[in-house]
Every structure is written in C-alpha cells, then in structure tokens.
C-alpha positions as CSV (number, residue, x, y, z in Angstrom):
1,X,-18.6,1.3,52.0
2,X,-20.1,-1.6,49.5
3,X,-17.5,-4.0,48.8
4,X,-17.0,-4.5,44.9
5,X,-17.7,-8.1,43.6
6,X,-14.7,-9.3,41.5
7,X,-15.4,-10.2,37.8
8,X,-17.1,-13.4,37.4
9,X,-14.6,-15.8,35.6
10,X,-16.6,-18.7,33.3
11,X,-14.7,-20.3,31.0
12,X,-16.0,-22.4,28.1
13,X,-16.7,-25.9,28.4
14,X,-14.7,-28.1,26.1
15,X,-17.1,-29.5,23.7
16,X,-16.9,-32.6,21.7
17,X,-16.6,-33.4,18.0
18,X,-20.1,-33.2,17.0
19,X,-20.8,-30.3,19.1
20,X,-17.6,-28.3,17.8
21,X,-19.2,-29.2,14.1
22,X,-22.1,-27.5,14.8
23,X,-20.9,-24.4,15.8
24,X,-18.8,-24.2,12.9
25,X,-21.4,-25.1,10.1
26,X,-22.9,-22.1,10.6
27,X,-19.9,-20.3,11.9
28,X,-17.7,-21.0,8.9
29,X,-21.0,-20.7,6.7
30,X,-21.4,-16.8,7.5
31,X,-17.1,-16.9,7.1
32,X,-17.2,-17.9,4.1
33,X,-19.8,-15.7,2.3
34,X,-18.1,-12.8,4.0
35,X,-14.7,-13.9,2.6
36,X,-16.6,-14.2,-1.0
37,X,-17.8,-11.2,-0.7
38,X,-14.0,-10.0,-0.7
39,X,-12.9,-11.3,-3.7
40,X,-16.3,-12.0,-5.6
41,X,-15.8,-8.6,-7.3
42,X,-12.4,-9.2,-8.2
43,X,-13.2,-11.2,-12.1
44,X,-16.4,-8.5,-11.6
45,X,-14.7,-5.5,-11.3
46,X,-13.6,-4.8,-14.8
47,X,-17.5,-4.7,-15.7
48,X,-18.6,-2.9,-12.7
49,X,-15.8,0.0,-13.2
50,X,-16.6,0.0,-17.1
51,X,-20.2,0.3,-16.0
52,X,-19.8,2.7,-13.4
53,X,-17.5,4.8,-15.6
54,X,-14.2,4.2,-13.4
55,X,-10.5,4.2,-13.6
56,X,-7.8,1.6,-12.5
57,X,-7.7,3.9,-9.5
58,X,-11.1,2.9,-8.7
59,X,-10.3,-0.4,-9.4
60,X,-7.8,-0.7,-6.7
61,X,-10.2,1.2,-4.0
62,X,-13.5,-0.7,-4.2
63,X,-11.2,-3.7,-3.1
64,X,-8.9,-1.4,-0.6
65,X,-12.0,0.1,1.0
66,X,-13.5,-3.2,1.9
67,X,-9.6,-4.1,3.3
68,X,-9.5,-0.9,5.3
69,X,-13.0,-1.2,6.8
70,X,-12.1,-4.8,7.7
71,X,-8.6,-3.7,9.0
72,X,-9.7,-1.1,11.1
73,X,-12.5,-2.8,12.8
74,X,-10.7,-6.1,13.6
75,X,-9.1,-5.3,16.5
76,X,-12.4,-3.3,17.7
77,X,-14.1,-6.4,17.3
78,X,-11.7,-8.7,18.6
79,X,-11.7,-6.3,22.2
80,X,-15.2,-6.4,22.6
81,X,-15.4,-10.6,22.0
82,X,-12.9,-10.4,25.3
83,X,-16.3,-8.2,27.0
84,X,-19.2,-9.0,25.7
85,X,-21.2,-11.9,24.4
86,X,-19.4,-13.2,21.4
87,X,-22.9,-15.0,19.8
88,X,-24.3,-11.3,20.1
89,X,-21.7,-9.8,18.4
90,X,-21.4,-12.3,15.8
91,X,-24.9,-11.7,14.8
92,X,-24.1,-8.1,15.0
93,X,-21.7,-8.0,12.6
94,X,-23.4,-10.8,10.2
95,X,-26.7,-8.0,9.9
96,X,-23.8,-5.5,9.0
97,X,-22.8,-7.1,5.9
98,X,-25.8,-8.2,4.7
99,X,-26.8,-4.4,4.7
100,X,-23.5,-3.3,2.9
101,X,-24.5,-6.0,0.3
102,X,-27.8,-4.8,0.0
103,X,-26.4,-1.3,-0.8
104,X,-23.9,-2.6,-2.8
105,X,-25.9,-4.1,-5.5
106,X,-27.9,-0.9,-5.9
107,X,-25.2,1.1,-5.9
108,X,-25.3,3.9,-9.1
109,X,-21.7,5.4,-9.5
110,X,-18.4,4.4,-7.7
111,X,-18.9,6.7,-4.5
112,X,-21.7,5.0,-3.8
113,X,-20.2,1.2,-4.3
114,X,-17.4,3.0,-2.1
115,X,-19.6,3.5,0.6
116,X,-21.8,0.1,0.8
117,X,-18.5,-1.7,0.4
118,X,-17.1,0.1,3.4
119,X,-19.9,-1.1,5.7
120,X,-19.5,-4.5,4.2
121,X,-15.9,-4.4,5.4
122,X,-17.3,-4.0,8.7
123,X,-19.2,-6.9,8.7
124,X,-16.2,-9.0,7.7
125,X,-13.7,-7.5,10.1
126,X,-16.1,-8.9,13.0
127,X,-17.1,-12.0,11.3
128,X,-13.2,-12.9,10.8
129,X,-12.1,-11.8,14.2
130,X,-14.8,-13.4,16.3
131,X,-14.7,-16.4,14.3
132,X,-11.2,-17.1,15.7
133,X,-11.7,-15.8,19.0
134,X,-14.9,-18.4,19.5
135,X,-12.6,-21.4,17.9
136,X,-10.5,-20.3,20.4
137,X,-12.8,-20.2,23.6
138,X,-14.0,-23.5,22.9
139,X,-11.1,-25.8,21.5
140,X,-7.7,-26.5,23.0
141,X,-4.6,-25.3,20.9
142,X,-3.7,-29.4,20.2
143,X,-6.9,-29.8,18.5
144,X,-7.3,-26.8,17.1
145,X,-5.0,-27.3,14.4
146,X,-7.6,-29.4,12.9
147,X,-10.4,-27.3,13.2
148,X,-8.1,-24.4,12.3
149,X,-7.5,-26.4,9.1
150,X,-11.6,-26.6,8.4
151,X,-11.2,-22.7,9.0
152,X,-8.3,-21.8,6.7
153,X,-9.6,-24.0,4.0
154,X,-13.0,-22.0,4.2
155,X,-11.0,-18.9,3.8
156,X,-9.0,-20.2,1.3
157,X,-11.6,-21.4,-1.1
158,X,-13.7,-18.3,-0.3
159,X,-10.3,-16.2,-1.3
160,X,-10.0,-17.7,-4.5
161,X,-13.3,-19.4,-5.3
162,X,-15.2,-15.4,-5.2
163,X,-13.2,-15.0,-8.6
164,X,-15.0,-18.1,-9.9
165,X,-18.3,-17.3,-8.5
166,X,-18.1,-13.3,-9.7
167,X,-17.7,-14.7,-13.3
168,X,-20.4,-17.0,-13.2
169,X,-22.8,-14.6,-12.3
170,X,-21.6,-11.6,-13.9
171,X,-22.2,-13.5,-17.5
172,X,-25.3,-14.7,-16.4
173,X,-27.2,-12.1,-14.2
174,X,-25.8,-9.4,-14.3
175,X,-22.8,-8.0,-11.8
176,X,-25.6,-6.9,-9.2
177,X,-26.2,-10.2,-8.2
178,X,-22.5,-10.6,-6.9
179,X,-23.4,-8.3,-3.8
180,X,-27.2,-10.0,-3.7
181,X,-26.3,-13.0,-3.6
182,X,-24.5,-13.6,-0.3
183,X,-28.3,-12.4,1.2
184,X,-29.7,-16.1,1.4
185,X,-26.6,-18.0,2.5
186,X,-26.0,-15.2,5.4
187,X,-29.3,-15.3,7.0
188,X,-29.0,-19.5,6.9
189,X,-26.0,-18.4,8.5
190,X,-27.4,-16.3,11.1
191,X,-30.0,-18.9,11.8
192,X,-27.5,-21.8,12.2
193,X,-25.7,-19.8,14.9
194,X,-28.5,-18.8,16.9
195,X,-29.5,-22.5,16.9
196,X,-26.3,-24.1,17.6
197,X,-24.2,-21.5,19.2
198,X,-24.4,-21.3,22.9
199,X,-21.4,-20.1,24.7
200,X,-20.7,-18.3,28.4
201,X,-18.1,-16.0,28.3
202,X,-15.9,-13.7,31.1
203,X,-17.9,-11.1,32.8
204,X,-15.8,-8.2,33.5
205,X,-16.3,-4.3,34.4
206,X,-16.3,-3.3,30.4
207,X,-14.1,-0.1,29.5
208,X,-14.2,0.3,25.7
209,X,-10.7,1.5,24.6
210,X,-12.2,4.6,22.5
211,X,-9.4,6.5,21.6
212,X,-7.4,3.6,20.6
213,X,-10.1,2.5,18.2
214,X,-9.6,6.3,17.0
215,X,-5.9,6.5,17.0
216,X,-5.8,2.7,15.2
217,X,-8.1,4.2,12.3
218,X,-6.1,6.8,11.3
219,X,-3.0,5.1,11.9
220,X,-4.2,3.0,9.0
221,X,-6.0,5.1,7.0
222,X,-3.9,7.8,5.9
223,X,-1.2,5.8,4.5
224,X,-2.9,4.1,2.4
225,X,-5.2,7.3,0.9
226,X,-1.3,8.6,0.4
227,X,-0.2,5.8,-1.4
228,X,-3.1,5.8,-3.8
229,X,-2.8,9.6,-4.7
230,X,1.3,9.9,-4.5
231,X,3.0,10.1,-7.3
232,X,0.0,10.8,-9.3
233,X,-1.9,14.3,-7.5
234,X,1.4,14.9,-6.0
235,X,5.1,13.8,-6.0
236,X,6.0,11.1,-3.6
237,X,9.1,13.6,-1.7
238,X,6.5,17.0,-1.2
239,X,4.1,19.1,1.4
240,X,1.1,16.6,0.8
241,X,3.3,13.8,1.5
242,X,4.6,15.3,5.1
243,X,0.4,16.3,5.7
244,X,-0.5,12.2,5.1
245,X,3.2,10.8,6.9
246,X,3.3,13.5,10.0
247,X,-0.4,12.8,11.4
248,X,0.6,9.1,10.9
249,X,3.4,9.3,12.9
250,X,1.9,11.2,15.3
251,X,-1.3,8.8,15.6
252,X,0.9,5.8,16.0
253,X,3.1,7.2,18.6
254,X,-0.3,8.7,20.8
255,X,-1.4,5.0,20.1
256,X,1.0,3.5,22.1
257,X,1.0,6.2,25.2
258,X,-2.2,5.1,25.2
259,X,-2.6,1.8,24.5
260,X,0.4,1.1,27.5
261,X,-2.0,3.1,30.0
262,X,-5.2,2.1,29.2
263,X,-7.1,-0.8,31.1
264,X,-8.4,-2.5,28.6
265,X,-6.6,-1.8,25.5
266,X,-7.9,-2.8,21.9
267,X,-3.9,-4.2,21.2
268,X,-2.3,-5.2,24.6
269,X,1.1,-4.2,25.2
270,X,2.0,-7.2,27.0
271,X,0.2,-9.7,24.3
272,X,3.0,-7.3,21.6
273,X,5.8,-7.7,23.1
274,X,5.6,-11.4,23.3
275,X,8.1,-13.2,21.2
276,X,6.5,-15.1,19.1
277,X,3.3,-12.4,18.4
278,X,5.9,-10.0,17.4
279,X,7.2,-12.3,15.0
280,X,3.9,-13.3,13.8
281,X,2.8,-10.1,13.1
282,X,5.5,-9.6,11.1
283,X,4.8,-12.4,9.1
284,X,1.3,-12.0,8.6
285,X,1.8,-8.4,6.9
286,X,4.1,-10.0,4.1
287,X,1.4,-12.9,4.1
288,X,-1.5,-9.9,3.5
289,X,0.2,-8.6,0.5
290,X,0.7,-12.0,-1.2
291,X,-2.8,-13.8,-0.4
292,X,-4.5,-10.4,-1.2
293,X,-2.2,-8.2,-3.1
294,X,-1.8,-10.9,-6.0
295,X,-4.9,-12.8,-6.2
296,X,-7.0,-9.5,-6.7
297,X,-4.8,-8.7,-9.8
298,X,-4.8,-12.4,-11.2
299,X,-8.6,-12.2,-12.4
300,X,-7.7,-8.6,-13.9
301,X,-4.7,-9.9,-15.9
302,X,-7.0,-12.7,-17.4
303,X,-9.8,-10.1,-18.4
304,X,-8.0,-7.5,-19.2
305,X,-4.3,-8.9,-20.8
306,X,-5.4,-11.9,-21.8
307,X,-9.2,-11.4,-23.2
308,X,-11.3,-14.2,-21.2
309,X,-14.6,-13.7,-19.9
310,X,-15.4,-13.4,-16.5
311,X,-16.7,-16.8,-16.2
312,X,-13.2,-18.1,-17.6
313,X,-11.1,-16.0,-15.9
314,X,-12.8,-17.1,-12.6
315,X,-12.1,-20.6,-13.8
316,X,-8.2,-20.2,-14.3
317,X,-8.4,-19.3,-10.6
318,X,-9.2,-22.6,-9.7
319,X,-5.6,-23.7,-9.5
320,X,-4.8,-21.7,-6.8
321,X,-8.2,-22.7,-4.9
322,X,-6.4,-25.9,-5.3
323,X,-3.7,-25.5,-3.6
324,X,-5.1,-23.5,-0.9
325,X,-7.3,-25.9,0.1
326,X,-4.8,-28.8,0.0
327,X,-2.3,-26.4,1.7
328,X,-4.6,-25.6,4.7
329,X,-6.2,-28.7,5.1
330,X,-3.1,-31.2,5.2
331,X,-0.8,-28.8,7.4
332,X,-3.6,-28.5,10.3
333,X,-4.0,-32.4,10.2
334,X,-0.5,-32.7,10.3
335,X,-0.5,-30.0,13.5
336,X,-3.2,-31.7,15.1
337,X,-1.7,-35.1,14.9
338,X,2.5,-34.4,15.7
339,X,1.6,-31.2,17.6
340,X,4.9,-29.4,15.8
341,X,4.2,-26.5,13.7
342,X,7.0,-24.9,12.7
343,X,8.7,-27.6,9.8
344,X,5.5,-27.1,8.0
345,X,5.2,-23.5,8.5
346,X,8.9,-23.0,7.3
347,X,8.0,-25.1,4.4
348,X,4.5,-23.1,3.6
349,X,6.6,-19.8,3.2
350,X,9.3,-21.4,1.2
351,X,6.5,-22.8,-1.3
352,X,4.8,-19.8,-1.6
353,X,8.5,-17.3,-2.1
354,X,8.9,-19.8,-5.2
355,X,5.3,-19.2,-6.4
356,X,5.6,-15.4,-6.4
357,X,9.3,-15.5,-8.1
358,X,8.2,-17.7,-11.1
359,X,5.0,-15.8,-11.3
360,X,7.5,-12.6,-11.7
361,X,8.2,-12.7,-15.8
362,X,5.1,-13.1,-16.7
363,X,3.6,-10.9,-19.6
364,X,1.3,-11.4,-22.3
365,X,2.8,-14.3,-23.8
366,X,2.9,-16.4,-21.2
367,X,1.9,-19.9,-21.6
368,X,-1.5,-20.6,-19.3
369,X,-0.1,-23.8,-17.7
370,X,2.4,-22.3,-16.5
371,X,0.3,-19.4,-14.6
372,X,-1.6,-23.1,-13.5
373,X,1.9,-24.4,-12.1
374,X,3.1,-21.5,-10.3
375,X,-0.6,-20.7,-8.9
376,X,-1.0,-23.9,-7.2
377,X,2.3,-23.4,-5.1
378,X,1.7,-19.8,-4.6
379,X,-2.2,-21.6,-3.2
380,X,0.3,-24.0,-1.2
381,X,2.0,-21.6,0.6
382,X,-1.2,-19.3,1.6
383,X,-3.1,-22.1,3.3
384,X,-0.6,-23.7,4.9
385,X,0.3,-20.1,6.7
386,X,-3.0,-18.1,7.4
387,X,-4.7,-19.7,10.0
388,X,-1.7,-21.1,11.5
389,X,-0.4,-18.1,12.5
390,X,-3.1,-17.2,14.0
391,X,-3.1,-20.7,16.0
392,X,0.7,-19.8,17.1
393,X,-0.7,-16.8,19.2
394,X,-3.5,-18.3,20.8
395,X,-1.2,-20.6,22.2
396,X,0.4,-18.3,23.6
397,X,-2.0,-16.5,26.0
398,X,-5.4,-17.3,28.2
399,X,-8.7,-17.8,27.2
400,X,-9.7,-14.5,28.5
401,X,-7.2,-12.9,25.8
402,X,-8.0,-14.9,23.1
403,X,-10.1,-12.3,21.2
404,X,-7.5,-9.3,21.6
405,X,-4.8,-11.9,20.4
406,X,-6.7,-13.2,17.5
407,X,-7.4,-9.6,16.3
408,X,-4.3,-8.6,16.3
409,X,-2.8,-11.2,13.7
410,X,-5.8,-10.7,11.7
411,X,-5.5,-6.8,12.2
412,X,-1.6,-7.2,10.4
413,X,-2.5,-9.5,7.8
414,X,-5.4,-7.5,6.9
415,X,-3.6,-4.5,7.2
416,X,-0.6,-6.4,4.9
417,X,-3.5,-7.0,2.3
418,X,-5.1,-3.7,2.1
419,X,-1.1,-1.8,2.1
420,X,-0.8,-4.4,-0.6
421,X,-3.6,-4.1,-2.7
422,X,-3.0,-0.2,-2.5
423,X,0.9,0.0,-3.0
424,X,0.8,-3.0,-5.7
425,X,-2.3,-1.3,-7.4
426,X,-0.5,2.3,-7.4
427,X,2.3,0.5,-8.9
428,X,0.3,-1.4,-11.8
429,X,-1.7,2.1,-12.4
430,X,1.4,3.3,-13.1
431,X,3.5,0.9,-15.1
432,X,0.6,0.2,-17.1
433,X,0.1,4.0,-18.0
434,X,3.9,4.1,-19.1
435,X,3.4,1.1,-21.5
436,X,0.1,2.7,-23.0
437,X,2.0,6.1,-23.5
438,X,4.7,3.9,-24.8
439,X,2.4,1.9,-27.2
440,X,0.9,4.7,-28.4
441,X,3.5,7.0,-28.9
442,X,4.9,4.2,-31.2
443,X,1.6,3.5,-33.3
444,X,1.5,7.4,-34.1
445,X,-1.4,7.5,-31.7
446,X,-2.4,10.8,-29.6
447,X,-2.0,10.2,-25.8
448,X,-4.8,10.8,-23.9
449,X,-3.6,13.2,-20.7
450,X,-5.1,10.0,-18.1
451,X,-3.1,7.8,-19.5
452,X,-0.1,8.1,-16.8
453,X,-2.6,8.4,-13.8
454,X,-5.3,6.0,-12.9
455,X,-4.2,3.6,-16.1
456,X,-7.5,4.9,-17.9
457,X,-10.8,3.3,-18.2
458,X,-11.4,-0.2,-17.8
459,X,-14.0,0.3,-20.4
460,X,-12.3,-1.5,-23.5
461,X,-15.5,-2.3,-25.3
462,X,-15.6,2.0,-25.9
463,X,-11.7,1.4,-27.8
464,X,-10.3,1.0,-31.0
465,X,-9.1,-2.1,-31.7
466,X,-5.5,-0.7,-32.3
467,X,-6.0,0.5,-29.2
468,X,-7.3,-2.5,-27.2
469,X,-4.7,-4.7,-28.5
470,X,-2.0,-1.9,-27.2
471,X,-4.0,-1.9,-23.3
472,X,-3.6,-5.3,-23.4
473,X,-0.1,-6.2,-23.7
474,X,0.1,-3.0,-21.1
475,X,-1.5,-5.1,-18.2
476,X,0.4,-8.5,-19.7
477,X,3.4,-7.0,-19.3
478,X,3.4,-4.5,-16.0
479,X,1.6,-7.3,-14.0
480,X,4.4,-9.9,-13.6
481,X,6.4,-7.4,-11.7
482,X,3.9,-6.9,-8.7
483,X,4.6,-10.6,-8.0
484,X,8.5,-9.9,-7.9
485,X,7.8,-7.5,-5.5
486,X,5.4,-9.7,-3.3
487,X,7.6,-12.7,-3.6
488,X,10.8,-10.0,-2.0
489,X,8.2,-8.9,1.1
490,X,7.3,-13.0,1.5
491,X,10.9,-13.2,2.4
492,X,10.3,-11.5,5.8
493,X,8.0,-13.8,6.7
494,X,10.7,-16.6,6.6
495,X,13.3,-15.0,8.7
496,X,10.2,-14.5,11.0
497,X,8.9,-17.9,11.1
498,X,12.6,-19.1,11.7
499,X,13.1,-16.6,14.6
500,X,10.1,-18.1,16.3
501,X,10.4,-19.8,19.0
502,X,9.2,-23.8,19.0
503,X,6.7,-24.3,21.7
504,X,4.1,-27.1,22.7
505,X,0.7,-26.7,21.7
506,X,-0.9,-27.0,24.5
507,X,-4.1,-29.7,24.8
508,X,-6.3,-27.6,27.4
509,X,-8.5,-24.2,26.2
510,X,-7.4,-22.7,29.1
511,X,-3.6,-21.7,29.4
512,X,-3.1,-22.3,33.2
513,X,-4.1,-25.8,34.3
514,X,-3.9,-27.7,38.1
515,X,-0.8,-29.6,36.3
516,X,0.8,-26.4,35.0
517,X,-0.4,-24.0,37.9
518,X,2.3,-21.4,37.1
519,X,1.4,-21.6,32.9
520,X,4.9,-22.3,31.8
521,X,5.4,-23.2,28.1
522,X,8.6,-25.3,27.8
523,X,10.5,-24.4,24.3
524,X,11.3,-27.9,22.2
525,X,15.0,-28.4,22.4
C-alpha cells in the first residue's frame, strides 16, 4: 500500500508596512470599482428604467439581482480561497466583472441589464470575499484593525460615492458609461495584483462542497423572488406563497444535513456555532438592510420626490460618504491602537439606530439639511460596523479558516442587503401606488390599473404635469417609512453586539502560537 502524504501546511509570512500597502493598492483598487459598480446605478437608475421602459419593480431588481448574485456566490468563493490559490482566484473573479460591465452597458431592455448585472454580482461576491480572506492570511487580528479600516473606508466611499459618480456621468455621457467605466480602473487593478500580490497558501486534498453551493442558492433565491411578486401577482397568505416558502424550508433544512456531514463544507458548522459568529451574523443581516436597503432609495427620493438631477442628487449623497469614511477610518485606528472593540462597536450601532429613526418622517417637505444631519450619523454607524464585524470572526478561528469565516459574515450582510433592498422596495412599490391612487382619485384623475403594482413608470418626462407633481409627493411621502423600518431591524444588531463576548485581538496571523500552544482566547473581565 502507498502511504498518503498529509496536506502541506504553509502559512503566510507576515509582511511589513510597505509590503501590506502594496497588496492592497491594487487589492482595494479592484474593491472599490466593484463596490461602485453596486451603487453607481442607484442616482442612474431612474434614467436607465425610463429608458429601458421599466417599472419600480424593475427598479428594485436590477439592484437585487446584482445583491443575490453576490450573496450566493460569497460563501462559494470564500471555500475555494481556503483550497486554492487566492491571487488566482482573485483574478478570476476581477475578469468576471469586467465582462458583466461590458454586457451591462450594451444592454437593450431590462432582461438583458438583468442578466449582465447578475454576472457582475459574481465578480463582486469573489472580489469582496477574497479580499478579506487575503487581509486575513497576511495581517494579524491586532493590526488588522487598521488595515481593516483602509478596507471599510474603501467600501464605504464606494457605497455612497457610486451615487455621485452615476450622476456625473449620466448628465454628461450618457448612462452606458456607468457600466463602461469601471473597465480601465479594473484591469489597472488586475495588473497591480499580479505585480504585487504573491502569497502561498494551504495545500489540501480539495473536495468542492457542490450541493451546498446548490442548496445555499436556492435557500436564498426563492425568498426574495417571493417577496417581490407577493402581494402584487399573488396575496401574501396563498398556494404561490407555500410553492416559494416550502422548497425554502426544505433547501435550508437539506443544507444543514449536509453541510454537518460534508468534509469541506462551504459554511462550517463548527465556525456557526461559535459564539460570537452567531452573533455576528445576526448583526450583519440588520447591518445589510440599512447600508444597502436605504442608501439605494436615498438617490431615488432626490430624483424622483424632490426633482434634482442626477449629478445633484449624487452630490446630496456626499454627507453620508462623510460619515462613512470618518466612521470606518477612526474606529479601526482606535482597534488597532487599544485592541478593544466592542465600546466602539456598541456605539457605531447606537449612531446609526438614531440616523434611521430621524430619517423616519421624512416626506416631501423636508428641509435638505436636515436629510444632511441625519445622513452623516446614519454614514457614522455603517463604517464604524462593516468591516469590524468581519474582523471579530477572523479572530476567532485559524488561518486555514479564514476564507470560510470571512464569507460567511459577508454572505449575511449581503444577504441582509439584497432581503432589504427587495422587502423595503416591495414596500415603497406599494405605498407609493396607494398615494398615486390616492392623489389621483382626488384631482378627478382616471387611475391607471399599474398604479398599485410596480408603482408605474419611472418615466416622468412622458407625464402631465398634474400628474408629475402628484408622483412626486408619492415617493416624498412613502419613503420616510422604509427608514422606520430599517432603524426597528438595526435594533437587533445592538442586543447582538452587546451579547458578544469581549475577547483579545490577537497580534499573530496564525491562531495557535508556541506561547499559546492550546489557542485559548481569554474573555476581558
């Protein structure tokens, strides 16, 4: 009989300063255009719908489809960093977008935009989860609250900066360009990281978790198609509700049988039922719906309720830039240096619950400074809790499980954003399509039979004036009460960042050490 060779474990050399910031220049560089192309469309999308002869429906999906590709693939990606080589894959995934933005810009009716958006999705879901597993293969928890920081504010301004961006170019070039012109700054990208970018990484006996990946896609899927056809194809309580819900359940309970069973699972059992990533995840959902749930809606209640151009609306998003960048920036310093997380955590959430709540009555009258005001603590709040949860995790496991523990965080806070965008859209669809009957109704105006549905066309240049004026204060005054609803989810993610438990961050990459053999963590008293 042969003998088998056991797995060759290499683990990363620690690299210094300089090094680190090489990695990440182009690292973050691909991040961020990836992140862009997220939110880009958001001050765009009320052109490219109008163009493309869409509803509020459509609206909501051309962002949710980008979520949901980026959902479903996270955790994918995040298993296969954990098996094969990480720069590879990165690359991988970086050619993957810029062939969904390709598509994207010469896309000719909303099925199409659909479809390019869903591969872009892709792209992002392995540019986000690799991203944080190769931060985490290289830099120690302790100092990777700095570079964390770097990381989060990249998001953050990417988040909230794509509004700004979209505008710009959509009154200038046209709304193609928002998809084209993430081409050029990707393949600089691309290039940076095959120059700079050398890592080794554990060589194990690879078994690719197939049916999880299966079981995980329609675990996520099918809720969210439900959401954004209940209660408007069908009533919420009816048969096509039980054919979405019962697969669903069924998915998620096969998921588990085999996730507890398989070798190499794409969400590890034992990385769930740790404290602290339970809690996390818990947080990061009712993160998801307020970083993307509110900000996608934000540019829409500018253009749409309030009249400004794209160009301006993206510039009334620059608030909560703002405050996502301060947010993200001073909490990882203050990480690195004290090595205590939770204070500034617990205050991040509390910040951002009092954004959301005064964001709740607005309507069409509400004064712009104080939409500035309540933005830049809502921005606050966001950066000071996205990349640090992730940093929580990843102190809490190996090297060799950094991907798969990354990945999951991302996977619920993604998945929080795209439930988010999908339930908060379905929700705004419909208010808005009450206060447009309403308005209507009122003026002695016929009803059109859309009207309660998808919200109707986005296409307000095609309207009466009468009519405009009566959309209008619809969006001013159905928006404010998505941010009520964010701001009651956000309060789960206090109670979950209070019921975590206070640990060291630890200053090696590696978990287990020769002065911690046995890899015990020590709660702070």
């Amino acid at each position: 009989m042969t003998a088998t060779a056991s797995p060759t474990l290499t683990r990363e050399p620690e690299l210094s300063h300089k090094e680190v910031l090489e990695v990440l220049t182009g690292l973050l560089s691909m991040l961020f255009v990836a992140m862009v192309s997220s939110t880009i469309v958001s001050t765009a999308l009320p052109t490219i719908i109008g163009d493309l002869q869409g509803s509020q429906t459509s609206y909501t999906w051309v962002v949710t489809t980008t979520l949901l590709a980026m959902t479903v693939s996270s955790p994918i990606w995040s298993k296969l960093a954990d098996l094969f080589d990480k720069k590879l894959l990165v690359q991988v995934s970086g050619v993957l977008f810029l062939l969904g933005s390709l598509a994207a810009g010469f896309a000719q009716n909303v099925p199409q935009l659909l479809g390019a958006r869903s591969l872009q999705g892709l792209g992002v879901g392995g540019l986000m989860a690799l991203a944080q597993a190769i931060m985490g293969s290289i830099i120690p928890p302790r100092e990777r609250g700095r570079y964390s920081g770097y990381m989060a504010a990249v998001m953050a301004v990417a988040t909230v900066s794509g509004p700004l961006l979209g505008g710009l170019l959509v009154d200038s070039v046209g709304w193609r360009w928002c998809f084209w012109a993430a081409v050029p700054i990707s393949l600089l990208g691309l290039a940076m990281l095959q120059k700079f970018l050398h890592l080794q990484h554990v060589r194990r006996r690879v078994r690719i978790d197939w049916w999880g990946a299966v079981l995980i896609s329609i675990a996520a899927s099918l809720p969210l198609i439900w959401v954004s056809f209940a209660g408007r194809s069908f009533d919420w309580v009816s048969v096509e509700t039980a054919e979405f819900l019962v697969p669903t359940a069924l998915a998620v309970v096969a998921l588990v049988f085999v996730e507890r069973r398989h070798p190499e699972p794409l969400i590890p059992p034992k990385i769930l039922l740790e404290r602290t990533t339970t809690l996390a995840i818990i947080a990061s959902i009712a993160v998801g719906i307020a970083q993307f749930g509110t900000s996608v809606f934000l540019s829409q209640f500018f253009q749409v309720a309030q009249g400004f151009s794209p160009t301006e609306a993206g510039l009334l998003m620059l608030p909560l830039i703002l405050g996502s960048m301060v947010g993200a920036t001073v909490s990882g310093q203050l990480i690195t240096r004290t090595g205590i997380w939770k204070p500034w955590m617990l205050v991040g959430t509390v910040v951002l619950i009092a954004g959301l709540a005064l964001m709740g009555p607005t309507d069409h009258t509400t004064p712009i400074w104080h939409l500035s005001a309540y933005m830049v603590l809502m921005g606050l709040g966001q950066g000071t809790l996205m990349q640090n949860l992730v940093l929580v995790v990843q102190n809490t496991v190996d090297v060799r499980d950094i991907g798969a523990a990354s990945g999951v965080v991302s996977f619920f806070r993604s998945l929080g954003g795209t439930v988010g965008i999908a339930v908060l859209g379905a929700v705004l669809a419909s208010r808005v399509g009450d206060h447009i009957a309403t308005g209507l109704r009122d003026a002695k105006l016929p009803v059109p039979a859309d009207t309660s549905g998808g919200g109707g066309s986005l296409d307000l240049s095609a309207l009466p004036e009468q009519v405009i004026t009566i959309v209008r204060h619809a969006y001013g005054d159905s928006t404010g009460h998505i941010f009520l609803i964010a701001a009651a989810v956000a309060v789960v993610t206090l109670v979950a960042v209070a019921l975590m438990p206070h640990t060291e961050l630890r200053t090696t990459v590696a978990k287990h050490d020769e002065k911690d053999p046995l890899g015990l963590e020590q709660p702070i008293d």
